[in-house]
C-alpha positions as a printed NumPy array, in Angstrom:
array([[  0.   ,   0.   ,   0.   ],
       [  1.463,   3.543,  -0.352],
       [  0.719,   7.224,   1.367],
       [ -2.416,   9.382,   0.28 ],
       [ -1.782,  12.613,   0.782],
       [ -4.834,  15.425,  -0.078],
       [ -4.615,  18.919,  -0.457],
       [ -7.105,  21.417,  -0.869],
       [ -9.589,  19.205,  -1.918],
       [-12.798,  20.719,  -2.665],
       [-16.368,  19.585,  -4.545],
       [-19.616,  21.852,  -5.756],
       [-22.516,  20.237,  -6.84 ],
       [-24.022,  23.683,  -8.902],
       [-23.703,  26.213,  -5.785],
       [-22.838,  23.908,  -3.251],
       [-19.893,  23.621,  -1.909],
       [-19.949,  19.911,  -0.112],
       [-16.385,  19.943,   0.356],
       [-14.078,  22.821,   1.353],
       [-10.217,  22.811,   1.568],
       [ -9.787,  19.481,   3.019],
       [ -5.997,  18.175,   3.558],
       [ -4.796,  15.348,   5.526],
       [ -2.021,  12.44 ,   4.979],
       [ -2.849,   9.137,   5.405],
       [  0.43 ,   6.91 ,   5.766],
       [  1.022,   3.416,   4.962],
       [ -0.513,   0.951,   7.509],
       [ -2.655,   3.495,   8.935],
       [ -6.426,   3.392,   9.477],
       [ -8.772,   6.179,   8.833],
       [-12.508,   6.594,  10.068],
       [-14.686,   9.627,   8.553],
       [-17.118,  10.668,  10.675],
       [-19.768,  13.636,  10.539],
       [-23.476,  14.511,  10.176],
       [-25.383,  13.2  ,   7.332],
       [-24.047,  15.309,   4.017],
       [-21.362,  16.833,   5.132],
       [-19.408,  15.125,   1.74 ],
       [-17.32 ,  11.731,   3.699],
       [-18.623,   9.851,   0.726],
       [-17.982,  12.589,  -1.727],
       [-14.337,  12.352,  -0.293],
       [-14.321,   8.889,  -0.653],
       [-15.082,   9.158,  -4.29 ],
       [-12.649,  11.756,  -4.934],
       [ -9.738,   9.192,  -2.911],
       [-11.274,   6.447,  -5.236],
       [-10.981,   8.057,  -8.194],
       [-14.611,   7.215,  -9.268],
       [-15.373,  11.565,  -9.093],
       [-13.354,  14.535, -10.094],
       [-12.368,  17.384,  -7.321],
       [-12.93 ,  20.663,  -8.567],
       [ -9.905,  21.677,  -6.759],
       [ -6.972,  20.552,  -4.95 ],
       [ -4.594,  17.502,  -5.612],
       [ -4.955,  13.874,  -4.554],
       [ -1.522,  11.864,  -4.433],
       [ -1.328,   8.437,  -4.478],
       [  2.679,   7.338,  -3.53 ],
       [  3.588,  10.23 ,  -4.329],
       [  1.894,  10.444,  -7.973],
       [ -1.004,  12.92 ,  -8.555]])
């Protein structure tokens, strides 16, 4: 497994802004566990990790590869 590393993500659905400036490194071997209030975009952010949806801003970095 490798480090994912996010920067600045964000995500707008029209007007909506569902995800705002998010960063955060998860390292190799480490666990993560998103948790918050129905739509506050911790699937969205899954997506976006996933590569199944497009950020409209920021970079995701997979071992060190965008």
């Amino acid at each position: 497994m490798a480090d994912i590393e996010l920067h600045a993500i964000e995500k707008r659905y029209g007007d909506t802004r569902v995800v705002n400036g998010v960063s955060l490194t998860i390292r190799d071997g480490e666990f993560l566990t998103l948790v918050g209030p129905s739509g506050c975009g911790k699937s969205t952010l899954l997506r976006i990790i996933a590569g199944l949806e497009a950020q409209d801003g920021g970079e995701v970095r997979v071992g060190g590869t965008c």
